[in-house]
Steps between C-alpha positions, in 0.01 A plus 500: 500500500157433442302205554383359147112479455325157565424377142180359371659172342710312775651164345618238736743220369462127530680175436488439135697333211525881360722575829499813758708757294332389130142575670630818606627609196242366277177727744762806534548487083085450501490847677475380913623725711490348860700195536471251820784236545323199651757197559330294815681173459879549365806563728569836599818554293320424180178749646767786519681427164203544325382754696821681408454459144134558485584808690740622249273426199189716650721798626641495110156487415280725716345238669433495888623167624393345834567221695293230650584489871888502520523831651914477539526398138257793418757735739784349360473562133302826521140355405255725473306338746347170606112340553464308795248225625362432765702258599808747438707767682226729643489853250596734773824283555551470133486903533798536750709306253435605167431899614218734404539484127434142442170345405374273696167287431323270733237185411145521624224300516256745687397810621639471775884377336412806329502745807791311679676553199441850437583551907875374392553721262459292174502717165280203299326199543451190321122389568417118408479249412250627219442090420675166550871542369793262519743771505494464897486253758275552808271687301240738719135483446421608156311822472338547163363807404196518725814567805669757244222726493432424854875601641573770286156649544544501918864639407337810353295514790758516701715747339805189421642657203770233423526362172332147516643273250284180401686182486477102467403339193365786298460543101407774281125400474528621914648831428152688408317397855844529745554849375125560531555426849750776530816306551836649434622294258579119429749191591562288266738178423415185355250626248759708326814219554267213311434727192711367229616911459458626866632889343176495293317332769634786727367796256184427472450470869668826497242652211222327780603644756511870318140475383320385834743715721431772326090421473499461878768783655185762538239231657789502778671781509 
């Protein structure tokens, strides 16, 4: 089977009022692809129910669902893969698990998380935080774009080819200058679960991403 491509669009739940399955639904019906199940503080029976259910809806759906650290509940329910952080089961461990086919992401901060991740064998990584978010606790320097265009330039240089996807705190006035840097693609979470219609919110993010994707895939490429 073949792994499935990293998208550009990666949306991360939250704790909200709306509710873990209801976000995922509502950014899957606005046209998301790439689905990351992020439950940090509830019990680990209630992670792998929803995880179960979430699972069910994306595979119904087309929709490549990962898990946020949990690597047995990712093995156990046939995920297709997980993003760790740094804190987390190390990738190359996550590997002998979960087997070739599964993605696995890593968090970086630097360059150098950036080569330590790529020596494990990651297939993506999430790069951040862009700015301050509340999404996570024990945040990492923020990098802003000045580090963007700093990290992903020296990644060129070095002939790191991984998709680098920006994350922490962004919004679609960011889009134009983080794909101008010649990231991958984008993280998002809160910005899309506190629009009062996160589907629309989650199209025209989408219709973003398309235009300065495409405007910047021959400056890198």
């Amino acid at each position: 089977m073949k792994k499935k491509s990293i998208a550009r669009l990666h949306f991360i739940t939250s704790p909200s009022p709306q509710g873990y399955l209801d976000q995922i639904q509502s950014v899957v019906f606005g046209g998301a692809n790439w689905v990351q199940l992020r439950m940090k503080d509830e019990a680990i029976e209630e992670i792998e129910k929803t995880a179960v259910q979430a699972l069910s809806f994306c595979m119904d759906n087309g929709t490549t669902f990962i898990m946020n650290d949990h690597v047995e509940i990712a093995a156990k329910i046939g995920a297709d893969g997980v993003h760790l952080g740094k804190n987390d089961i190390s990738p190359d461990q996550a590997r002998e698990i979960l087997g070739p086919q599964a993605i696995i992401g890593g968090t970086a901060n630097t360059f150098d998380d950036i080569e330590r991740l790529v020596s494990m064998g990651v297939d993506y990584i999430g790069l951040g935080p862009f700015r301050f978010t509340e999404t996570k606790k024990n945040l990492s320097p923020v990098l802003g774009i000045e580090s963007y265009n700093s990290i992903v330039s020296k990644c060129k240089e070095k002939g790191i080819t991984i998709p680098i996807i920006a994350i922490g705190g962004l919004i679609a006035d960011d889009l134009q200058d983080l794909f101008s840097s010649g990231v991958h693609g984008v993280a998002v979470s809160s910005f899309i679960t506190k629009q009062e219609q996160p589907g629309a919110a989650t199209l025209e993010l989408l219709q973003k991403i398309g235009k300065y994707s495409s405007a910047n895939w021959t400056k890198f490429h």
